[in-house]
C-alpha positions in Angstrom: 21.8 -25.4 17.8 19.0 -25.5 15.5 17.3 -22.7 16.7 20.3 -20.5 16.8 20.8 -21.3 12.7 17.0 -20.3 12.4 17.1 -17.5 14.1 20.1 -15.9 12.3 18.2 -16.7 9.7 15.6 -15.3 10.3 17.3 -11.8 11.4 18.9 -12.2 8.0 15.5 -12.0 5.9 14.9 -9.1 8.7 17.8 -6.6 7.5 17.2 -7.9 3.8 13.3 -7.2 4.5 14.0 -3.4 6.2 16.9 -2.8 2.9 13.6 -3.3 1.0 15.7 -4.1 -2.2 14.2 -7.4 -3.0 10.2 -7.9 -2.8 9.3 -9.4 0.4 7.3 -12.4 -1.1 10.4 -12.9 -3.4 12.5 -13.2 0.3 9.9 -15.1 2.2 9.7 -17.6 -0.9 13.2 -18.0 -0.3 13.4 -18.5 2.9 10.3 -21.1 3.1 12.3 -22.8 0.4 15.6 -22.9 2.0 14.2 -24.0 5.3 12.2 -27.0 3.8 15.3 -28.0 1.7 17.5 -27.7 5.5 15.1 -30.1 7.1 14.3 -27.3 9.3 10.3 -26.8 8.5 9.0 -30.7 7.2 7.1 -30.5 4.1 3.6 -31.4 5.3 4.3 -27.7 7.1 5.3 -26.5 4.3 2.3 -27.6 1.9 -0.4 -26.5 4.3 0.8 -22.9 4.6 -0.1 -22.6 0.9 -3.3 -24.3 1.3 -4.7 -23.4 4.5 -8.0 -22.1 4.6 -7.4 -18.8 6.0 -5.2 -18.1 3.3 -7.6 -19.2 0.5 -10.4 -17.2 2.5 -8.4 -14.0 2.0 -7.4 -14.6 -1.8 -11.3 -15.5 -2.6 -11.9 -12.3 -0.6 -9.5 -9.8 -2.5 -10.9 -11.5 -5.7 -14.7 -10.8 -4.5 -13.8 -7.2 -4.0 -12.5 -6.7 -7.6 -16.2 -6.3 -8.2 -17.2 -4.3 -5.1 -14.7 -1.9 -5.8 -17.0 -1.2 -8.7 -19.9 -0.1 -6.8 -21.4 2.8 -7.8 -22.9 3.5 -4.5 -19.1 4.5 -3.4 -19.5 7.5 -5.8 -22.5 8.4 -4.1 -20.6 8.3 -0.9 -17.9 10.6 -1.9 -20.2 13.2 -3.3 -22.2 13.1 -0.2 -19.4 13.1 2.5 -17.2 15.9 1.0 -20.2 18.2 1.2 -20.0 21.3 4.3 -17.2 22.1 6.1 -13.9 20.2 6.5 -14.3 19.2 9.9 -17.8 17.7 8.6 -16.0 16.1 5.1 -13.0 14.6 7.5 -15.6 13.0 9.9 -18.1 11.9 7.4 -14.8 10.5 5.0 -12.8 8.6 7.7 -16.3 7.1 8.9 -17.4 5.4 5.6 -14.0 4.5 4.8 -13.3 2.9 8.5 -16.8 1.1 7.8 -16.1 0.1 4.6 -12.9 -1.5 5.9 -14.3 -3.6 7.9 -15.6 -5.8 5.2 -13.4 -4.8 2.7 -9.7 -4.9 1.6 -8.2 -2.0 2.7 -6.1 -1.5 -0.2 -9.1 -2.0 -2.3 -11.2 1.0 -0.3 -8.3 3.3 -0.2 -7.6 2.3 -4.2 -11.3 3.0 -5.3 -11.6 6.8 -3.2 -8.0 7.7 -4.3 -9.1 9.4 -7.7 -12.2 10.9 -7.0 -10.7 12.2 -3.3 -7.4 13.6 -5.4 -10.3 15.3 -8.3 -12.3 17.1 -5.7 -11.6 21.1 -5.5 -14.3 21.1 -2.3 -11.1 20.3 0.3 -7.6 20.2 0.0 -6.2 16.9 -0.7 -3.7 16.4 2.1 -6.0 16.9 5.1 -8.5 14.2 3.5 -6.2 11.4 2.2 -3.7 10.4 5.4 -7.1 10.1 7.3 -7.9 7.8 4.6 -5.4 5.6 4.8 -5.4 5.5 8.8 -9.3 5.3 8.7 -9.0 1.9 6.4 -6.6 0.7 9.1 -8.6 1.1 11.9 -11.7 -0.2 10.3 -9.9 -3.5 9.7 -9.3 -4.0 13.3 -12.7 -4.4 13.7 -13.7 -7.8 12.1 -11.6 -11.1 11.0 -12.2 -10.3 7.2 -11.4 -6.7 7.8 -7.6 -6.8 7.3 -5.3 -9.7 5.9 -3.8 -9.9 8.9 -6.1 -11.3 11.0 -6.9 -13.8 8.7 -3.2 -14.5 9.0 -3.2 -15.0 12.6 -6.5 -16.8 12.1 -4.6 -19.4 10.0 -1.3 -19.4 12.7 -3.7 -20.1 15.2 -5.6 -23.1 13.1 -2.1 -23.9 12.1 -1.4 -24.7 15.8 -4.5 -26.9 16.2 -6.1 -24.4 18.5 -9.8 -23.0 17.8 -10.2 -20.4 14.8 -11.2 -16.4 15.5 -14.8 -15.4 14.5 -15.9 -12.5 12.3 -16.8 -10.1 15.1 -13.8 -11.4 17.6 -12.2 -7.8 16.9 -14.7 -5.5 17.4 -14.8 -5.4 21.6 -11.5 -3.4 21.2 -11.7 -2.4 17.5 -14.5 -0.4 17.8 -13.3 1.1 20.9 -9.8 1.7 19.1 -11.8 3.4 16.4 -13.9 5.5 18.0 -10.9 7.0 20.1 -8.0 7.2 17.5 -11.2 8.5 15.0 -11.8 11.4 17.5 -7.7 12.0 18.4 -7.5 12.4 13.7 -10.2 15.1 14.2 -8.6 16.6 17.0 -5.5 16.6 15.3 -6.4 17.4 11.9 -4.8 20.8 12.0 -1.4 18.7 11.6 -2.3 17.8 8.3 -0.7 19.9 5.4 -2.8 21.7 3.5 -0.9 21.6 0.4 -2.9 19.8 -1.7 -5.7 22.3 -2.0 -6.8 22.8 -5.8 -4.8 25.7 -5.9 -1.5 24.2 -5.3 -2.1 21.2 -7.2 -1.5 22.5 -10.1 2.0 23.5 -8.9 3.0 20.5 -7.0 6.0 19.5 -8.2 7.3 17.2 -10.9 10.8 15.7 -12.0 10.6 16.2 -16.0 12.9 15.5 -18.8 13.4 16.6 -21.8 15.8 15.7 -24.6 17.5 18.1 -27.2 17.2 16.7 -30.6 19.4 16.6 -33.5 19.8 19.7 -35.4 17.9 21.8 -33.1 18.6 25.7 -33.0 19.1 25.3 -29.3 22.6 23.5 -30.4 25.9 25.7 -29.5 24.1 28.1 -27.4 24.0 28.7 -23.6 21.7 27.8 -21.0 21.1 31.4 -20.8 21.4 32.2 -24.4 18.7 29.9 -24.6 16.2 31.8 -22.4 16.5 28.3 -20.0 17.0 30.3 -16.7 13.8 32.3 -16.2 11.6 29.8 -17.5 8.0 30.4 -15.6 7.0 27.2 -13.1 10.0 25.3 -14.2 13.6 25.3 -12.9 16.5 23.4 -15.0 18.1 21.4 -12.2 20.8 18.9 -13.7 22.0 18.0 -17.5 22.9 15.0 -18.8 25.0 14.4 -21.8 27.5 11.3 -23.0 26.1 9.6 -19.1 27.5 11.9 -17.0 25.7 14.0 -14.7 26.1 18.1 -15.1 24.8 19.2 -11.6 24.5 22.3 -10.8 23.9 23.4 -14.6 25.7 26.8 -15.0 24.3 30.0 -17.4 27.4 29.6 -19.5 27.3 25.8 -20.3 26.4 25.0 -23.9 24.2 22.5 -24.9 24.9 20.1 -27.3 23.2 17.3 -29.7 21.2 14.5 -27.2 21.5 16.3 -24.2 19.1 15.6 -21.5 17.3 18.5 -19.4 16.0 17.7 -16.0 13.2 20.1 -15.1 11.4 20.1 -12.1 8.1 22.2 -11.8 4.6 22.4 -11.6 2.9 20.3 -14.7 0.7 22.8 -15.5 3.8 24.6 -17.0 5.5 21.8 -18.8 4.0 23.6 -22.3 6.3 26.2 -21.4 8.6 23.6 -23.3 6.9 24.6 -26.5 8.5 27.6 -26.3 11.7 26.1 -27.2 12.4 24.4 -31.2 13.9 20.8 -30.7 13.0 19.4 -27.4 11.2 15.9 -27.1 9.9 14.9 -24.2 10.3 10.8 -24.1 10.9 10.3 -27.7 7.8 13.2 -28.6 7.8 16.1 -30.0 6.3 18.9 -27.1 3.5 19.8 -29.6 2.6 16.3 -30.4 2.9 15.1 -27.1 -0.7 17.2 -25.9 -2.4 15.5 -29.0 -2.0 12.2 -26.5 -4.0 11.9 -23.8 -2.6 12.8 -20.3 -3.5 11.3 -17.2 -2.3 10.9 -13.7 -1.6 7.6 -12.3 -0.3 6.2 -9.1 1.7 3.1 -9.1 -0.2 0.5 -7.3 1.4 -2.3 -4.6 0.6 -5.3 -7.0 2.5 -3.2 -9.7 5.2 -5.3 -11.3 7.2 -2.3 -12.2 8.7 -1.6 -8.4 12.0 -1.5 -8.0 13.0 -1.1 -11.8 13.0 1.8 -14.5 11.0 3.0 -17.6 14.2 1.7 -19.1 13.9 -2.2 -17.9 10.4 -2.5 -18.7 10.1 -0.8 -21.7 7.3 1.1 -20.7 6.1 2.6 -24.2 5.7 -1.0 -25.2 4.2 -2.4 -22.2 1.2 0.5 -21.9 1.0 2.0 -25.5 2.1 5.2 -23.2 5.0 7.7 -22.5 5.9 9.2 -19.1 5.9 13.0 -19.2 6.6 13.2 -15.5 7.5 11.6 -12.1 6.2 12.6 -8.2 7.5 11.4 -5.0 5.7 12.5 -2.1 6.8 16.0 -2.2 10.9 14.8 -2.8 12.7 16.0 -5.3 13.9 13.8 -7.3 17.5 13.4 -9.1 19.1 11.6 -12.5 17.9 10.6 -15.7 14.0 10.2 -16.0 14.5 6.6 -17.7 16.9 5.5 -15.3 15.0 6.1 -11.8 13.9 3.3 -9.6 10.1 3.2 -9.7 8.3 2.8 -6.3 5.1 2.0 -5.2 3.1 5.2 -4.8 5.0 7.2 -7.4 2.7 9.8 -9.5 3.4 9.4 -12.9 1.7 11.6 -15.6 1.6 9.6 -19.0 1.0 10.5 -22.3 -1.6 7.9 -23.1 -1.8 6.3 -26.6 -5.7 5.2 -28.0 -4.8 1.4 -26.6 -3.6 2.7 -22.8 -7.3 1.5 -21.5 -7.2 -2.3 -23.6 -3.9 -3.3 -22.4 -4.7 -6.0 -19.5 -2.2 -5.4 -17.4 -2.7 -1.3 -16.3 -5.6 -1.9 -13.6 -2.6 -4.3 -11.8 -0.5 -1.4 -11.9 -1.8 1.9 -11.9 -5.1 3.7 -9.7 -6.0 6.4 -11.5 -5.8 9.8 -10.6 -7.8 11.6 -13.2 -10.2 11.1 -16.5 -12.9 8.1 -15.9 -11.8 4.6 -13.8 -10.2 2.3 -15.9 -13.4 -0.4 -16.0 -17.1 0.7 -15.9 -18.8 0.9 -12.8 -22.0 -1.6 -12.4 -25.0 -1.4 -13.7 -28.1 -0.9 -11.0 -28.6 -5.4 -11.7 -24.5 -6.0 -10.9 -24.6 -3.6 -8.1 -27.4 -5.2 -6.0 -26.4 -8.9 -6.9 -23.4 -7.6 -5.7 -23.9 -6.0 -2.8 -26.7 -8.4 -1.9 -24.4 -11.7 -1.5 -21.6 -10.1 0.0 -24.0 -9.5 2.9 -25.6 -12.3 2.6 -22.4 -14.0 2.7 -21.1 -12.1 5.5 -24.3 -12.4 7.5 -24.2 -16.0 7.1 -20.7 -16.5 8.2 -21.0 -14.4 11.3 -23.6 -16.2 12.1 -22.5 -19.8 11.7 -24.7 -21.3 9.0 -21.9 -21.8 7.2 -18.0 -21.3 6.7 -16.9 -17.8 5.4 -15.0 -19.7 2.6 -18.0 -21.4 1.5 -19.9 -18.5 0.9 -17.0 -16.7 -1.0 -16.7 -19.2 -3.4 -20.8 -19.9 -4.5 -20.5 -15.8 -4.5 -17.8 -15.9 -7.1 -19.2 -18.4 -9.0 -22.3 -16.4 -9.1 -20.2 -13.1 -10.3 -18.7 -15.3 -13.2 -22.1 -16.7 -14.4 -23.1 -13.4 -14.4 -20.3 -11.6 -15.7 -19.6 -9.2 -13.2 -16.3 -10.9 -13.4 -14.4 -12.7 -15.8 -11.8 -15.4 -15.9 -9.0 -13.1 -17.9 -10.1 -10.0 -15.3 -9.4 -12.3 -12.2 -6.3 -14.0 -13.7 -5.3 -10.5 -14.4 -5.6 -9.5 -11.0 -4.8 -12.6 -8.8 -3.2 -12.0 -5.9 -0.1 -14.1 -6.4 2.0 -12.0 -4.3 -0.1 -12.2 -1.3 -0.8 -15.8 -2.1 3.2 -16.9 -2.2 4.3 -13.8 0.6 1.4 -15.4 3.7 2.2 -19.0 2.8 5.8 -18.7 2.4 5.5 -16.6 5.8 3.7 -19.0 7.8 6.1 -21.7 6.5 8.6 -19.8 8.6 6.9 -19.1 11.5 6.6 -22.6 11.3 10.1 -23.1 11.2 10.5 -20.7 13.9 7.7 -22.9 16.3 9.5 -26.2 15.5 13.1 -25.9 16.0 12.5 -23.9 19.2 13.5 -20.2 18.0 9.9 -19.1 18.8 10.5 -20.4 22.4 14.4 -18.7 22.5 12.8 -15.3 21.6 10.1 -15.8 24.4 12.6 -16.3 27.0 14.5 -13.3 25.9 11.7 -11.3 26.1 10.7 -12.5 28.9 13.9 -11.9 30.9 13.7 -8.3 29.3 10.2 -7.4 30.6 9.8 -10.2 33.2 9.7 -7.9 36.1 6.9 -6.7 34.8 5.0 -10.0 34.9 2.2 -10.7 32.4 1.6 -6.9 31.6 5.5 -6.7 30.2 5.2 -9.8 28.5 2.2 -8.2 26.8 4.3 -5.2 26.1 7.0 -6.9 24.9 5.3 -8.9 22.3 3.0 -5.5 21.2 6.3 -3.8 20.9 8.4 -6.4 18.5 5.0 -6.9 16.6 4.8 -2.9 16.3 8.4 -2.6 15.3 8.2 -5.4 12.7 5.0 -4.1 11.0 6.5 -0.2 10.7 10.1 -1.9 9.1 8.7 -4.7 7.3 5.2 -5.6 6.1 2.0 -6.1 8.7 1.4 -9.7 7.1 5.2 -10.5 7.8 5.0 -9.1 11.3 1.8 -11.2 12.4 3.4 -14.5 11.0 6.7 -14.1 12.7 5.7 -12.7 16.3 2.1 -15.1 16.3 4.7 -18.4 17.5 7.0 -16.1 20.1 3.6 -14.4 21.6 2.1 -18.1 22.0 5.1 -19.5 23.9 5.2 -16.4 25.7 1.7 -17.2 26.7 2.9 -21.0 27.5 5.6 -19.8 29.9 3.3 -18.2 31.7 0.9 -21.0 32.1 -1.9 -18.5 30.9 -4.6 -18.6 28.5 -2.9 -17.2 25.0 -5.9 -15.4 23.4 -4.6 -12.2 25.2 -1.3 -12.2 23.5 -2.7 -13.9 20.0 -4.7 -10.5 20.4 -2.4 -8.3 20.8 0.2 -9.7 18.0 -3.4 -8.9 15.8 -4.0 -5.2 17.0 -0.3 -4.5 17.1 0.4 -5.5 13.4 -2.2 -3.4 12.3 -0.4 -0.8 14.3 2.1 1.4 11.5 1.1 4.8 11.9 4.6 6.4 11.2 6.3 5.0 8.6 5.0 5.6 4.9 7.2 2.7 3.7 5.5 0.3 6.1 1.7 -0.2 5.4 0.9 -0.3 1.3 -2.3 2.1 1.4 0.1 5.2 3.1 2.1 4.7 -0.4 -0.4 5.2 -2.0 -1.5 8.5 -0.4 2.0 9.9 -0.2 2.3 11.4 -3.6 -1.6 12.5 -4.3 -1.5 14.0 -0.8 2.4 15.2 -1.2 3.2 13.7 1.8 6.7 13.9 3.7 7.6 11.0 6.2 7.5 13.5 8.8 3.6 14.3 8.0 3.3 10.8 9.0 5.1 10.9 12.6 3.7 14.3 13.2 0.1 13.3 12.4 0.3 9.2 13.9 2.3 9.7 16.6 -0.7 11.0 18.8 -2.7 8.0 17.1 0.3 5.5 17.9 0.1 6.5 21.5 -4.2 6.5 21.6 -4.0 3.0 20.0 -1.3 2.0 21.9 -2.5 2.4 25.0 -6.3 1.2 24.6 -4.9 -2.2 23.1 -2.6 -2.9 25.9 -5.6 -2.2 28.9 -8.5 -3.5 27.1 -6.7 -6.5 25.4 -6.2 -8.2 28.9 -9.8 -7.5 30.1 -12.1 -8.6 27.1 -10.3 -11.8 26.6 -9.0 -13.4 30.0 
């Protein structure tokens, strides 16, 4: 019975999770919490999800790359890859980041080449950035540090009292899996829009608002009266006034005191406003809003603003800056600028006040698209102590002289006495969400192991695919890990199919590093959903992306990756 009221539970946080209203380490905190309180995960459980080693590996690992990310050899990089012809710039791009990536947070690879990547006029922007993102992935399938989901499964499988993965585990299928899904991206690159060239950058379009202001001449006259129809590189799509939404604004309607005008149009034609006495644009005057500063910023996945509006947070006061504009993807969006749901990804374009840069809490929740990165890069001193422990550290740990976490932690000591870090930066940028969203997770798959849910799924998959002996058992756990990590979050998916593939493996009296395997490659697996893996968010809106960019593009991926993991999985570890 208990594993029937864990289950349902469990499919519960799923819908909830796929609904995507509440943050998923919000629900998984939850959930952990509810289950210990239930007696249905004991607390010792409990406690050791939070503290397990894996876990505290991968949050002194994101912490260590707050200072990598600095490098100033990635700028070399950039300059030097995006040089020849597209074909050349694509291979040399999605081979630095894939390498990168496998010693580095993805996230954290895909945040530092974002700007400079959306700068450059060499290529356009949408056939370099999806690659990207999908190059980051497949580098991190490569080593156990690589991607936090192997770390995760590394901490299930400690968890369980079996042996722990090492560093270069992966790479007999990762690198495989790269090379072939590397060379199907090139293939395929010709599926990738091109409309991010440097041309049509400048007219990608924006959702705008603008307010009418007391006593303005505009006051009493028409839309068309107004000259507001055949404004050039900006279309008046909806009016607000008392609340209420006026949609589809007509030539005749007049406007009137505090109306609000929703624009949408290429930013490069936003002083066209000027044009026109008595608009403000978020409390400004048009004219004094270019003596700000305006830069391009994409909301990042740590950002605390997703899910609420400018409106909530009081975003003047919380940045010292104004938002002039909002991009989704390519979408267009609708209703009152203050009032929209921010996601993660969004492009906003702010009008920056002098303080923007000071105020601690902008690198948690922006990457920035244009002007200089928000903290300096290191100095030739930082960048080889830098670079020089991490691969000492790396070198070490692959090669058994001593623990992985060890070395992370005298490294980060060593950044802080040297003040490549600081304490405010890395209490700025802890990785709380991570922390509480993989040890609340593997307090449920806890749960899930002890009351026998785990072993209930197994047998229902197993019934399911039986027939098809240890090969559909395989399947079946590749393709409920799959599904989980394209509707919910890869982390999420590893912890909750990790306990069903390992009493799948049990049932069939076999060795379970095949299927511990596969629940690893297949989490890392979300090639068609935008919404599903954080660094395609943050590509959609610099590279204009549409969900169906994604299926077109990955679903030839999907398949390549697919494929490879399910023969080569059973081979290289039987």
């Amino acid at each position: 019975m208990t594993a029937i009221l864990v289950l349902s539970a469990v499919l519960l946080l799923l819908v909830l999770l796929v609904i995507g209203r509440w943050p998923a380490a919000l629900l998984f905190t939850g959930w952990a919490v509810g289950f210990l309180l239930l007696g249905w995960c004991d607390v010792d459980r409990f406690l050791r999800g939070f503290a397990n080693p894996a876990l505290v590996t991968l949050v002194l690992l994101l912490l260590v790359s707050l200072a990598l990310e600095r490098s100033r050899i990635i700028e070399a990089i950039i300059k030097h890859m995006l040089n020849g012809s597209e074909f050349s710039a694509m291979l040399k791009l999605t081979g630095a980041a894939a390498l990168m990536s496998s010693v580095l947070n993805n996230t954290a690879v895909v945040g530092t080449l974002l700007g400079p990547l959306s700068r450059q006029t060499q290529h356009p922007v949408g056939r370099l950035l999806m690659p990207l993102s999908y190059a980051s992935i497949l580098g991190g399938v490569t080593t156990l540090v690589g991607t936090s989901t192997n770390l995760v499964v590394d901490s299930l499988l400690r968890q369980a009292g079996m042996p722990g993965l090492q560093m270069f585990q992966f790479a007999w299928v990762g690198v495989p899996l790269l090379l072939a899904c590397g060379a199907t991206m090139l293939l395929m690159r010709r599926l990738l829009p091109a409309n991010g060239s440097a041309q049509s950058r400048q007219h990608a379009p924006y959702f705008l608002e603008a307010r009418v202001a007391e006593h303005s001449p505009l006051i009493g006259r028409s839309v068309e009266q107004n000259g507001l129809r055949g404004m050039q590189g900006l279309f008046l799509v909806e009016m607000v006034r008392d609340g209420h939404l006026l949609s589809p604004v007509r030539p005749t309607d007049l406007l009137e005191a505090r109306d609000i005008l929703l624009f949408s149009g290429s930013l490069d034609k936003v002083q066209e406003l000027q044009r026109y006495p008595g608009l403000e644009i978020f409390g400004n005057d048009v004219d004094a809003l270019f003596a700000d500063n305006l830069l391009e910023v994409v909301i990042a996945h740590s950002s605390e603003l997703e899910g609420k509006t400018l409106r909530e947070v009081d975003f003047r006061l919380m940045f010292d800056a104004g938002v002039v504009a909002i991009r989704r993807g390519d979408r267009q969006l609708t209703g009152k600028l203050g009032q929209v749901e921010l996601k993660v990804g969004d492009c906003l374009v702010l009008a920056a006040g002098h303080d923007f840069r000071q105020h601690r809490n902008v690198e948690r929740n922006f990457h920035l698209l244009s002007s200089e990165p928000l903290r300096p890069r290191l100095n030739a001193k930082e960048n080889l102590l830098t670079l020089g422990c991490f691969a000492l550290v790396i070198a070490c740990s692959a090669a058994g002289v001593f623990p992985l976490l060890n070395g992370l932690l005298v490294m980060l000591g060593i950044l802080l006495a040297a003040g490549v870090l600081t304490r405010m930066e890395m209490r700025r940028r802890f990785p709380f969400d991570v922390w509480l969203l993989v040890g609340s997770a593997l307090a449920v798959a806890g749960a899930l192991e002890q009351s026998g849910a785990a072993k209930l799924i197994a047998g229902t998959l197993n019934g399911l695919f039986g027939h098809g002996g240890l090969m559909g058992s395989l399947f079946a756990i590749y393709l409920m890990t799959w599904l989980l990590t394209e509707l919910i979050t890869n982390n999420a998916a590893a912890a909750l199919a990790l306990p069903v593939g390992l009493e799948a493996a049990k049932a069939h009296g076999v060795d379970p590093m095949p299927f511990v395997m596969v629940v690893a490659y297949a989490s890392s697996a979300c090639f068609l959903i935008p919404s599903g893996y954080q660094t395609h968010l943050m590509v959609l809106s610099p590279g204009r992306y549409k969900t169906r960019d994604f299926i077109r593009f990955g679903l030839p991926i999907l398949v390549v990756y697919s494929a490879l993991v399910l023969w080569l999985t059973p081979i290289v570890f039987a």
